[in-house]
PDB file with one MODEL, atoms N, CA, C and O in Angstrom:
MODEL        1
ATOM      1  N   UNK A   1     124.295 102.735 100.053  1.00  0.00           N
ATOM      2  CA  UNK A   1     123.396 103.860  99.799  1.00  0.00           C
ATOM      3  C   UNK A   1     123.127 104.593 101.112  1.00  0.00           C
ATOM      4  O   UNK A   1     122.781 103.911 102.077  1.00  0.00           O
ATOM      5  N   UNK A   2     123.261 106.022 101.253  1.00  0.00           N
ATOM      6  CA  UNK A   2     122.914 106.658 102.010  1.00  0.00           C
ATOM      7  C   UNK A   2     121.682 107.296 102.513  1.00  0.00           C
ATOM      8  O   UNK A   2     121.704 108.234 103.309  1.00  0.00           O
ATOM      9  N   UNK A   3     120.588 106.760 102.025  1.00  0.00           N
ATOM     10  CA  UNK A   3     119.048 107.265 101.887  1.00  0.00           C
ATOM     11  C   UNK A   3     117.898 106.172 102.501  1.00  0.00           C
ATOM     12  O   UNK A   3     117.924 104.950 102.355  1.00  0.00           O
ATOM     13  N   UNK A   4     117.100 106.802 103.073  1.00  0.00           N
ATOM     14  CA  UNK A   4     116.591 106.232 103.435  1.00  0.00           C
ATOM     15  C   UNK A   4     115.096 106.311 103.587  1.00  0.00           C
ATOM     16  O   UNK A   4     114.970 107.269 104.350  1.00  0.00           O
ATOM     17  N   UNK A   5     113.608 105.764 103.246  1.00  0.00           N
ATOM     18  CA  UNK A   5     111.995 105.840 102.840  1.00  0.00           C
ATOM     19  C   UNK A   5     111.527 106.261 104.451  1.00  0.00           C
ATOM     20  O   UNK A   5     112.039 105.864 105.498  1.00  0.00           O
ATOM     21  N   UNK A   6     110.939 106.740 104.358  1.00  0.00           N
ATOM     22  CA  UNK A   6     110.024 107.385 105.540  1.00  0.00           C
ATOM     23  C   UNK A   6     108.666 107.684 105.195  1.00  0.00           C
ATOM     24  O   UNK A   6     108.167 108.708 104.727  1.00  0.00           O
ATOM     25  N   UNK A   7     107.988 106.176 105.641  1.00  0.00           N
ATOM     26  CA  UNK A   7     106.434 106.372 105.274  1.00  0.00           C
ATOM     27  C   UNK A   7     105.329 106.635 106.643  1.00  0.00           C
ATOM     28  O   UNK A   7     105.612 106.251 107.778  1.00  0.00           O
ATOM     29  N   UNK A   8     104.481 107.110 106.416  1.00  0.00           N
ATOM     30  CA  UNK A   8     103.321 107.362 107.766  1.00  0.00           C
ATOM     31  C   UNK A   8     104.020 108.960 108.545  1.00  0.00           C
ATOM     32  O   UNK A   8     104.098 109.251 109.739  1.00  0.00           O
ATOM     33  N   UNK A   9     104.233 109.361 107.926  1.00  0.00           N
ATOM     34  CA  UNK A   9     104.302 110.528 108.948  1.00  0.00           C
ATOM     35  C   UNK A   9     102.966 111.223 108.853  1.00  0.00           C
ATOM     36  O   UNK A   9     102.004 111.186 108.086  1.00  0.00           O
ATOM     37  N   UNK A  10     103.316 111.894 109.990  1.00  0.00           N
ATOM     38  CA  UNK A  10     102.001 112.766 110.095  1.00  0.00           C
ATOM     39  C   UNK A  10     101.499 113.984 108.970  1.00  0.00           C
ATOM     40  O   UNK A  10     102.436 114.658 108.542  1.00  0.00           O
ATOM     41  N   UNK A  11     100.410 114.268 108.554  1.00  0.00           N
ATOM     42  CA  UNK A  11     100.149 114.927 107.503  1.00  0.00           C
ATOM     43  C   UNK A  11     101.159 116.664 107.771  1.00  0.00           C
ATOM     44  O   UNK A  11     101.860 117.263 106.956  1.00  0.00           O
ATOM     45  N   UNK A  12     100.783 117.066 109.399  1.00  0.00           N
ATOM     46  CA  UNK A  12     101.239 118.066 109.760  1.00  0.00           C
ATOM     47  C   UNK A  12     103.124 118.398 110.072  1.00  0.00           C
ATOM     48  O   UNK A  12     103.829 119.162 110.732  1.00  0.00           O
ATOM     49  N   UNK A  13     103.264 117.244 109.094  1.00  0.00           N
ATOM     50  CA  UNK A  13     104.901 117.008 109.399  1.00  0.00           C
ATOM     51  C   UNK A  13     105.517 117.985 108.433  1.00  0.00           C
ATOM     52  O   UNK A  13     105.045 118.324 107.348  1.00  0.00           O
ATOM     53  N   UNK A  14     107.216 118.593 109.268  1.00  0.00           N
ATOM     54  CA  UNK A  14     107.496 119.852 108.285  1.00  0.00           C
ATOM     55  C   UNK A  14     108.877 118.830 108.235  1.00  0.00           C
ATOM     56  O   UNK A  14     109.294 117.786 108.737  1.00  0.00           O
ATOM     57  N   UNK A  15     109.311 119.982 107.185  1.00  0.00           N
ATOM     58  CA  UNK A  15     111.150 119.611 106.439  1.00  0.00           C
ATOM     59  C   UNK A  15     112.271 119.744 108.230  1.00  0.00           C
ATOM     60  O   UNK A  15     113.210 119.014 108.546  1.00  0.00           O
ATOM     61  N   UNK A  16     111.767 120.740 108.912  1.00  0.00           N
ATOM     62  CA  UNK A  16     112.526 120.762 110.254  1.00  0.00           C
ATOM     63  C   UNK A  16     112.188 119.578 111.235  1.00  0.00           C
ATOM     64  O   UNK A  16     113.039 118.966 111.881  1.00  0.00           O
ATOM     65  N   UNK A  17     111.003 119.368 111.257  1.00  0.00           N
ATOM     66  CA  UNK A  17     110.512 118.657 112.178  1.00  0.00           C
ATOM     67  C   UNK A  17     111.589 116.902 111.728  1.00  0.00           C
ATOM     68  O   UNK A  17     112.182 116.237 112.577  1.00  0.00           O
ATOM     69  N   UNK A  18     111.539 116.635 110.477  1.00  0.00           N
ATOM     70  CA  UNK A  18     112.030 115.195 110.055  1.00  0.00           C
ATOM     71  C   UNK A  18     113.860 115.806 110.034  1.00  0.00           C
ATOM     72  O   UNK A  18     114.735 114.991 110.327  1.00  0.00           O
ATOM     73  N   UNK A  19     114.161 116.943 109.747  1.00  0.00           N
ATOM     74  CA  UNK A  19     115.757 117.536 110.295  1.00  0.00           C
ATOM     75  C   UNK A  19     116.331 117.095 111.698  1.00  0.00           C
ATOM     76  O   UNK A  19     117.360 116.550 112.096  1.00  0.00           O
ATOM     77  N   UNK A  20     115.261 117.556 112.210  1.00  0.00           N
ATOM     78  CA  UNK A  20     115.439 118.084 113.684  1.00  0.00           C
ATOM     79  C   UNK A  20     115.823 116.106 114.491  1.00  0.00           C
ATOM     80  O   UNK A  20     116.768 115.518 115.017  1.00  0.00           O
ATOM     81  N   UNK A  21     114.691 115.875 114.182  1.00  0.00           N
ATOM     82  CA  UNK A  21     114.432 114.245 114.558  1.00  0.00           C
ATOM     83  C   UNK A  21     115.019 112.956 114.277  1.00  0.00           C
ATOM     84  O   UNK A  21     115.160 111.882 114.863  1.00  0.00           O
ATOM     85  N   UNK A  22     115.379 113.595 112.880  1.00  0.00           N
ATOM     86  CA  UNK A  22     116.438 111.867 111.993  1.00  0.00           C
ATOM     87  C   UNK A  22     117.488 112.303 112.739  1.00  0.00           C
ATOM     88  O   UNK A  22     118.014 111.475 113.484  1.00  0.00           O
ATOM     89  N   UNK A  23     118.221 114.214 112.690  1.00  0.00           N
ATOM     90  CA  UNK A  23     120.067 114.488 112.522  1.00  0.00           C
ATOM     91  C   UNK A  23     120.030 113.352 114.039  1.00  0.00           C
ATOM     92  O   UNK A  23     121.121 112.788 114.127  1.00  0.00           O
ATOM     93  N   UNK A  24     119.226 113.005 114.979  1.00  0.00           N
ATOM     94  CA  UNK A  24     120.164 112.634 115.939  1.00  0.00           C
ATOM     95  C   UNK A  24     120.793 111.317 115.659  1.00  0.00           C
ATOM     96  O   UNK A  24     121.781 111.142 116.373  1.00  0.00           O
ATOM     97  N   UNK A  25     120.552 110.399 114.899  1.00  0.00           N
ATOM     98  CA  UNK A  25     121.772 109.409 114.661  1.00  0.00           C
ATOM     99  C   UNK A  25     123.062 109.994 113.938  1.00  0.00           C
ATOM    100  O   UNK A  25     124.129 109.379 113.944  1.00  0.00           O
ATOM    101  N   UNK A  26     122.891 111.221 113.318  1.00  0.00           N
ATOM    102  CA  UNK A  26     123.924 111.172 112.169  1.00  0.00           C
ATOM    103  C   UNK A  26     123.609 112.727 111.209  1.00  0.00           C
ATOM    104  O   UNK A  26     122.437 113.058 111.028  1.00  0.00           O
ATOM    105  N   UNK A  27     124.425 113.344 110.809  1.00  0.00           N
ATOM    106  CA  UNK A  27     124.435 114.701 109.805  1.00  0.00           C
ATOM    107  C   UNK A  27     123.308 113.957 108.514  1.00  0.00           C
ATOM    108  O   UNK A  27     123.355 112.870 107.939  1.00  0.00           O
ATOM    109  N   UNK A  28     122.537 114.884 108.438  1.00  0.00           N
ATOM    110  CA  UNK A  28     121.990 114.700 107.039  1.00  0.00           C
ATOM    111  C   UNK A  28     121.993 115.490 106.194  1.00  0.00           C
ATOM    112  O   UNK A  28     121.879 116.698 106.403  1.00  0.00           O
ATOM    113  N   UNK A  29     122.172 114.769 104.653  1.00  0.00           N
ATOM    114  CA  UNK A  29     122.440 115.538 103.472  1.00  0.00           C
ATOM    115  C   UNK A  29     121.695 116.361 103.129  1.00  0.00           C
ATOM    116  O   UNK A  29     121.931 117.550 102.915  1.00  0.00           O
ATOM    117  N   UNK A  30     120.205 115.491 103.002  1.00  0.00           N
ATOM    118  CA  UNK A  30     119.357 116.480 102.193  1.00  0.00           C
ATOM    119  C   UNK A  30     118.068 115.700 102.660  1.00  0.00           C
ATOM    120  O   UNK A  30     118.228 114.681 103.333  1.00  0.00           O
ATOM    121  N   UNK A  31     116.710 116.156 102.315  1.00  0.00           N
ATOM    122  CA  UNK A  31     115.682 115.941 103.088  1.00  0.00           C
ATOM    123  C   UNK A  31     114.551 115.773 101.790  1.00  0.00           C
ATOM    124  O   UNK A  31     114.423 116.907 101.330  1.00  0.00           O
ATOM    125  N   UNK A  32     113.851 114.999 101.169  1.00  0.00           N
ATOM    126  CA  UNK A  32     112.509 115.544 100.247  1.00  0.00           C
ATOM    127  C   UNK A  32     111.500 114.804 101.290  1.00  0.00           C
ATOM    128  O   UNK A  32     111.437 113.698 101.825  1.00  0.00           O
ATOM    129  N   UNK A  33     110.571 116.290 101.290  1.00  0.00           N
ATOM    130  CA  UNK A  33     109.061 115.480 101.937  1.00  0.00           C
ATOM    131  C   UNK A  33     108.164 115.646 100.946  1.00  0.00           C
ATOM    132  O   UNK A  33     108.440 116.485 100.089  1.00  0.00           O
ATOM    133  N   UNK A  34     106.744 114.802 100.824  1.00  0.00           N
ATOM    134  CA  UNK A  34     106.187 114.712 100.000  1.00  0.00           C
ATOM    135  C   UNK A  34     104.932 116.188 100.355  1.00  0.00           C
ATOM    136  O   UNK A  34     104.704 116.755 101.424  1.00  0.00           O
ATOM    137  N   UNK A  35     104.335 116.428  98.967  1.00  0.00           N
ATOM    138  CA  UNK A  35     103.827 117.954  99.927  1.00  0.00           C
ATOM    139  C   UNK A  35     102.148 117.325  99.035  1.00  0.00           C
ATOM    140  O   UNK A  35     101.510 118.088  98.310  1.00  0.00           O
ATOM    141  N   UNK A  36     101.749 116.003  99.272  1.00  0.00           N
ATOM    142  CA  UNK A  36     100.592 115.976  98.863  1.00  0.00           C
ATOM    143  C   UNK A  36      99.485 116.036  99.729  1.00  0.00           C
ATOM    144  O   UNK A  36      99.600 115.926 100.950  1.00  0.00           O
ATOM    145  N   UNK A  37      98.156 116.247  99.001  1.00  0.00           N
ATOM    146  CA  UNK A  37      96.623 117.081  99.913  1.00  0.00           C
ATOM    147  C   UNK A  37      95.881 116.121  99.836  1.00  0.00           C
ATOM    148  O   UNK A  37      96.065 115.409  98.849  1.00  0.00           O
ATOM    149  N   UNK A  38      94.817 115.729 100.766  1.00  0.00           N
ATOM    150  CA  UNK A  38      93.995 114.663 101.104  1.00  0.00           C
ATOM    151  C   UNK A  38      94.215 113.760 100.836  1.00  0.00           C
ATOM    152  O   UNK A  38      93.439 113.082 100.163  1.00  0.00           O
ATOM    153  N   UNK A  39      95.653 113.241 101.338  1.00  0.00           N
ATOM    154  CA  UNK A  39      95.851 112.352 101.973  1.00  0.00           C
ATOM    155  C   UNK A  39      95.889 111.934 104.185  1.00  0.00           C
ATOM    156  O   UNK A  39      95.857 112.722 105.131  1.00  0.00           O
ATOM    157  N   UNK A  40      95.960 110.478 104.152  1.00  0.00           N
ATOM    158  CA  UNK A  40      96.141 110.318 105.416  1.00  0.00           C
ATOM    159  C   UNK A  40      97.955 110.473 106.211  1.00  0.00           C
ATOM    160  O   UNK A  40      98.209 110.609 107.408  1.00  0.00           O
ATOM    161  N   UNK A  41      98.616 110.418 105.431  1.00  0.00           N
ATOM    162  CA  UNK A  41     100.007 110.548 105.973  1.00  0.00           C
ATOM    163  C   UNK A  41     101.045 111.240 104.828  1.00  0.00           C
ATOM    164  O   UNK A  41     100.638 111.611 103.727  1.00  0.00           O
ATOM    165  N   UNK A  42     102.016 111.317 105.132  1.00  0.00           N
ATOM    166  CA  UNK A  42     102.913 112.030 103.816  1.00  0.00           C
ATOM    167  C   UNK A  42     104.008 111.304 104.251  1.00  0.00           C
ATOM    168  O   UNK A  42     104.113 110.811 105.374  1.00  0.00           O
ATOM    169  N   UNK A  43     105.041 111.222 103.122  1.00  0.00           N
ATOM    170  CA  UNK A  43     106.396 110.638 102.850  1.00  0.00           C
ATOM    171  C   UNK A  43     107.654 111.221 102.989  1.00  0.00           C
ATOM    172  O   UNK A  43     107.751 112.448 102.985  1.00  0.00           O
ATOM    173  N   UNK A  44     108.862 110.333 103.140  1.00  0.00           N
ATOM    174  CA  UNK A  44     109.931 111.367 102.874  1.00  0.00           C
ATOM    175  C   UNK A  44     110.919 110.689 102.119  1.00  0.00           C
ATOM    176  O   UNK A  44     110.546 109.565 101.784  1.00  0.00           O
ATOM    177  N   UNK A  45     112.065 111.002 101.738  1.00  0.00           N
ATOM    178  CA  UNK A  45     113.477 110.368 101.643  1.00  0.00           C
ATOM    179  C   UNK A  45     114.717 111.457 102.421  1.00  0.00           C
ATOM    180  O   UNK A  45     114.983 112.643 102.226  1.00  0.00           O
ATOM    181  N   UNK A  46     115.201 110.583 103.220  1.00  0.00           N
ATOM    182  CA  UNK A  46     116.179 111.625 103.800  1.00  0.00           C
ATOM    183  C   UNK A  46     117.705 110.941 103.947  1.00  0.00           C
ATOM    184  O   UNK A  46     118.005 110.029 104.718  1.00  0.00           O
ATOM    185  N   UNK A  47     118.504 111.564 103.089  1.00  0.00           N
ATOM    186  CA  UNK A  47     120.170 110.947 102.871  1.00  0.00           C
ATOM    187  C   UNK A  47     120.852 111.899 103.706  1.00  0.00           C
ATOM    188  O   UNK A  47     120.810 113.126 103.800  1.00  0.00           O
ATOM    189  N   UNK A  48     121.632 110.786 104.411  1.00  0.00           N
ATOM    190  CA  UNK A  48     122.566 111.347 105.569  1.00  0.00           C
ATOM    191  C   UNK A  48     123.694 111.112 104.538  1.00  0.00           C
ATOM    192  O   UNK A  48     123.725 110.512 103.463  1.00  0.00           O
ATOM    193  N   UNK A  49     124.821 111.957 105.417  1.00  0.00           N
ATOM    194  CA  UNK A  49     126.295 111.793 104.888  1.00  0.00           C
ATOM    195  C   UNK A  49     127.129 110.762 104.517  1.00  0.00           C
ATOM    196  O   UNK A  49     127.998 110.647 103.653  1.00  0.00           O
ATOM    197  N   UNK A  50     126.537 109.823 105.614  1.00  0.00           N
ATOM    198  CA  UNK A  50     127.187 108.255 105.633  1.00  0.00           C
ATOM    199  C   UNK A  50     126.402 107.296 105.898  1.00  0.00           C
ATOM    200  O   UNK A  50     125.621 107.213 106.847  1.00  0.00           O
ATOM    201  N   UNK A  51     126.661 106.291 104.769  1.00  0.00           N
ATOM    202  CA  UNK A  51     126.138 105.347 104.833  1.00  0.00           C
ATOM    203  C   UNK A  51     125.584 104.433 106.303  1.00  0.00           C
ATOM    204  O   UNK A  51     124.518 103.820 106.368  1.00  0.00           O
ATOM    205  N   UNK A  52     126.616 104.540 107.410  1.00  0.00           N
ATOM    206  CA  UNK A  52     126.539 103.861 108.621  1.00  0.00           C
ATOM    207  C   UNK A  52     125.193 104.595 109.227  1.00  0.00           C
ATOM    208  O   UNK A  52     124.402 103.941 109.907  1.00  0.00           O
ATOM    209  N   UNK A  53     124.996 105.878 108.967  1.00  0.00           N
ATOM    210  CA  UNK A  53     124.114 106.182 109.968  1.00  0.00           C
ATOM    211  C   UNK A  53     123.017 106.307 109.292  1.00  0.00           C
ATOM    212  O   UNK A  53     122.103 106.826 109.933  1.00  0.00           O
ATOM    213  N   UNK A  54     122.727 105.943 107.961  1.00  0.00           N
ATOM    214  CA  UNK A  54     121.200 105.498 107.775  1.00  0.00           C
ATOM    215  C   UNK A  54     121.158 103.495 107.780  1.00  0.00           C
ATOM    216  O   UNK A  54     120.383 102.657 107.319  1.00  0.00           O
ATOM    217  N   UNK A  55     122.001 103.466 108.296  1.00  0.00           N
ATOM    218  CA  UNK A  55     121.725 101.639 108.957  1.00  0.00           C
ATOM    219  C   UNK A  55     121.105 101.656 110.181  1.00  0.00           C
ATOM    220  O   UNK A  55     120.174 100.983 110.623  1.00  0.00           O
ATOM    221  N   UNK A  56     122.108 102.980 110.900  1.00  0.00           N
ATOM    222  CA  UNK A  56     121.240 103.019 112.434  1.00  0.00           C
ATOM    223  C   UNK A  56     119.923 103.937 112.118  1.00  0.00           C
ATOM    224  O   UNK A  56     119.383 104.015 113.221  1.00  0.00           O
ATOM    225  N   UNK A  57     119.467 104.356 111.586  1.00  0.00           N
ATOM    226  CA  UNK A  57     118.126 105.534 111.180  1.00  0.00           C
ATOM    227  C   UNK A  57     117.015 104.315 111.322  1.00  0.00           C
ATOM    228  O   UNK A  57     115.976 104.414 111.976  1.00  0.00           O
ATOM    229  N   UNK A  58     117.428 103.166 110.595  1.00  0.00           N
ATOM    230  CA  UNK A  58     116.646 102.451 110.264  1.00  0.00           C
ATOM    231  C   UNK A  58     116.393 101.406 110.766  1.00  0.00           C
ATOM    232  O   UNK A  58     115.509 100.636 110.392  1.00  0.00           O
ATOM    233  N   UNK A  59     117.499 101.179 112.115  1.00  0.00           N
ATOM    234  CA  UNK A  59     117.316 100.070 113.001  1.00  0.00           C
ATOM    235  C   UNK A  59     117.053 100.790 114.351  1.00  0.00           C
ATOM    236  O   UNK A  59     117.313 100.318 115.457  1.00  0.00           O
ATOM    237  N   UNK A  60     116.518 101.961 114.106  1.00  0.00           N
ATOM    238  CA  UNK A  60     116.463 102.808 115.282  1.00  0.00           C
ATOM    239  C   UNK A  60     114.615 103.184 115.185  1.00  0.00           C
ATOM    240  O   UNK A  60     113.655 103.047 115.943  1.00  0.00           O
ATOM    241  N   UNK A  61     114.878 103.801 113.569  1.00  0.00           N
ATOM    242  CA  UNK A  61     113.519 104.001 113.704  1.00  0.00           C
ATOM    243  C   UNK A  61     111.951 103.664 112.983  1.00  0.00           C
ATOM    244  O   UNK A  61     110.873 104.250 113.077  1.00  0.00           O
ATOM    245  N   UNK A  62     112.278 102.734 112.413  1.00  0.00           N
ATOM    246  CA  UNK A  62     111.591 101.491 111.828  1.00  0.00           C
ATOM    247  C   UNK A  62     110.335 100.831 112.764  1.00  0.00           C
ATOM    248  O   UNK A  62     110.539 100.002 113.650  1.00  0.00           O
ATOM    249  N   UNK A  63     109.237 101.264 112.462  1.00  0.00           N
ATOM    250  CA  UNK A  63     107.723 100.968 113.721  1.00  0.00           C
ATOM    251  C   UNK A  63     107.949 101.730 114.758  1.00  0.00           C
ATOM    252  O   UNK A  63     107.242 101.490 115.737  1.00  0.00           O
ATOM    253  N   UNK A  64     108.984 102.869 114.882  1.00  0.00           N
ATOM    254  CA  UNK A  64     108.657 103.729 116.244  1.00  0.00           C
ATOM    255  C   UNK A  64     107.579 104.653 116.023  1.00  0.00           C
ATOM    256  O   UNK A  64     107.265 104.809 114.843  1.00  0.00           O
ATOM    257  N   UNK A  65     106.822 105.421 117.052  1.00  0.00           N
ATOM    258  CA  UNK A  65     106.254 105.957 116.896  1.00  0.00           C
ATOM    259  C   UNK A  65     106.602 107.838 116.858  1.00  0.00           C
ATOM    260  O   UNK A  65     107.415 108.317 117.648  1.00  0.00           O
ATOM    261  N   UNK A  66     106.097 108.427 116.166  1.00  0.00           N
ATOM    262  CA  UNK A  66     106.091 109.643 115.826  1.00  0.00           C
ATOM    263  C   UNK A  66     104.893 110.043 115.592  1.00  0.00           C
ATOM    264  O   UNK A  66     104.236 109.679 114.616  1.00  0.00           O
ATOM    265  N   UNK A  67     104.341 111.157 116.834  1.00  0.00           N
ATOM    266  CA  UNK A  67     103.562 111.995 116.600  1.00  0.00           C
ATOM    267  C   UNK A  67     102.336 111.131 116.904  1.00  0.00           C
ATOM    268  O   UNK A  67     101.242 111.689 116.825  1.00  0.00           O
ATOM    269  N   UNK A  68     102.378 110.007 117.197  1.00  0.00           N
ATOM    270  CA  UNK A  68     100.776 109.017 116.966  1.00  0.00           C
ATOM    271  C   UNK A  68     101.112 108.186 115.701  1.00  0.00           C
ATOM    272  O   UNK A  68     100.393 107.187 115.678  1.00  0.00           O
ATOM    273  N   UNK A  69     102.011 108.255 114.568  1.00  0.00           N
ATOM    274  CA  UNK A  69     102.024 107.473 113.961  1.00  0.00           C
ATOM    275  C   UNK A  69     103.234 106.599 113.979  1.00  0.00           C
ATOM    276  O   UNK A  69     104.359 107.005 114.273  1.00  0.00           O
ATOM    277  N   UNK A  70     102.852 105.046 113.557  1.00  0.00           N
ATOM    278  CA  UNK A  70     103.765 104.132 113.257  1.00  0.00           C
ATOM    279  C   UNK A  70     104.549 104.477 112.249  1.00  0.00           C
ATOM    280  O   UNK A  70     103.896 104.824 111.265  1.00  0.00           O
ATOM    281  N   UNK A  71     105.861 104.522 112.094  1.00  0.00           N
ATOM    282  CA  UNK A  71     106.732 105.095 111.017  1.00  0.00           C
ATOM    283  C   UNK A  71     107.523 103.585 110.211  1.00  0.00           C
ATOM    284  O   UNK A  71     108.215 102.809 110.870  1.00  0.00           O
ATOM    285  N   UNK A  72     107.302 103.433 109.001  1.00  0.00           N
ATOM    286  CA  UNK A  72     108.019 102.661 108.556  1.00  0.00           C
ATOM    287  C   UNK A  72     109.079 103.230 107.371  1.00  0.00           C
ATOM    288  O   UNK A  72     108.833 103.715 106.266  1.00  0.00           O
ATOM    289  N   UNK A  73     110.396 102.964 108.077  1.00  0.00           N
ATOM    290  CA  UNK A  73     111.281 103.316 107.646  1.00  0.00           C
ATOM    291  C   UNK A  73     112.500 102.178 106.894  1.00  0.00           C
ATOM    292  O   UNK A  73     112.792 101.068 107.337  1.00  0.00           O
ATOM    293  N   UNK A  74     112.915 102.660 105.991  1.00  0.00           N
ATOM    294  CA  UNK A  74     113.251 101.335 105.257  1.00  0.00           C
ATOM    295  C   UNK A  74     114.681 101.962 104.095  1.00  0.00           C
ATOM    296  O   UNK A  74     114.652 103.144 103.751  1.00  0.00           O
ATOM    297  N   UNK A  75     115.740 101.111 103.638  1.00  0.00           N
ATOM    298  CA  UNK A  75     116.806 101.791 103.029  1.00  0.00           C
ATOM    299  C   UNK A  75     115.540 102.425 101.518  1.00  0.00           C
ATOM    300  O   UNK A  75     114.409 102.005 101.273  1.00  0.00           O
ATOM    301  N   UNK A  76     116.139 103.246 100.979  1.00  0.00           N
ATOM    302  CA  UNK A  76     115.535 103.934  99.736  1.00  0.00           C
ATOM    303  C   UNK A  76     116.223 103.257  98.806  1.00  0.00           C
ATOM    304  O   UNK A  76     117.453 103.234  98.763  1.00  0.00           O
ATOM    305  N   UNK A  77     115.098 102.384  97.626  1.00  0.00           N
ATOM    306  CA  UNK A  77     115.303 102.135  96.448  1.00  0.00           C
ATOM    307  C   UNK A  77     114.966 102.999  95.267  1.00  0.00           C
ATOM    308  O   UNK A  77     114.175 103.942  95.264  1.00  0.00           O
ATOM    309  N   UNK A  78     115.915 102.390  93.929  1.00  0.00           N
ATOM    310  CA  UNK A  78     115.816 103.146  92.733  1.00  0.00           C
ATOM    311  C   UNK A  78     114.457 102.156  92.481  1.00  0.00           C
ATOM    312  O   UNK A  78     113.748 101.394  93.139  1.00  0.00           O
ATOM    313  N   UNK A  79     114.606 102.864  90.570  1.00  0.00           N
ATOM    314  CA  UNK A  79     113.648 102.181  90.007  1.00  0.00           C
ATOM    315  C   UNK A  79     113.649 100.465  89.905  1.00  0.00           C
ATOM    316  O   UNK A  79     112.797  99.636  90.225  1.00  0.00           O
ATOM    317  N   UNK A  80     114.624 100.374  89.479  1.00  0.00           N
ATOM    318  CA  UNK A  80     115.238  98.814  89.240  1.00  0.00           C
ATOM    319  C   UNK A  80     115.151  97.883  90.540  1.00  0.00           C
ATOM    320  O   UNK A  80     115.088  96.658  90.431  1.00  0.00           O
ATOM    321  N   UNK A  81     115.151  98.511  91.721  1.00  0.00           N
ATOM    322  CA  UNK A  81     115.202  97.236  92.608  1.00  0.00           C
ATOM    323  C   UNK A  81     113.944  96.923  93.156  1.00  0.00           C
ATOM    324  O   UNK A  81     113.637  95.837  93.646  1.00  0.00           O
ATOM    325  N   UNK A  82     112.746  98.585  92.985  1.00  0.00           N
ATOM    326  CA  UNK A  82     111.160  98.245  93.267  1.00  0.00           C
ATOM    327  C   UNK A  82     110.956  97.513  92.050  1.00  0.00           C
ATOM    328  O   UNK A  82     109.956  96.841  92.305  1.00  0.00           O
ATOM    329  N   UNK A  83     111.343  97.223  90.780  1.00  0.00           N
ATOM    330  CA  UNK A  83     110.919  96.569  89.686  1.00  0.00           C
ATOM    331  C   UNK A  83     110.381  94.983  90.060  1.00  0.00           C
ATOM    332  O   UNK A  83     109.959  94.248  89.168  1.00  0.00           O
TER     333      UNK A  83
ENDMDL
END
């Protein structure tokens, strides 16, 4: 799977800002950020082209920090495997 969970970002986080920041391991496909209001952080899923470089996304950027926040980043599951 080429996708990968991006939790704790900063509320003030944009679609470029998580572009700009993941492409450096690797080309990415496509980007969803979450666009919800009063909350403390917002979400993402972001699928690169190849599989290899959301292995390194995620052994790269898994508890780093961004912006002040701890980022936990993790491969993206369907329904069936959060089941």
């Amino acid at each position: 799977m080429n996708s990968i969970f991006i939790k704790n970002l900063p509320t003030i986080t944009t679609r470029d800002d998580i572009l700009n920041f993941f492409s450096e391991v690797g080309p990415i496909k496509s980007i969803y950020l979450s666009n919800a209001t009063k909350v403390k952080y917002l979400w993402a899923f972001v699928t690169y082209k190849n599989s290899s470089d959301s292995e390194k996304a995620i052994k790269r950027y898994n508890n780093f920090y961004f912006r002040g926040k701890k980022l936990l980043v993790t491969r993206a599951q369907d329904k069936e495997e959060r089941a």
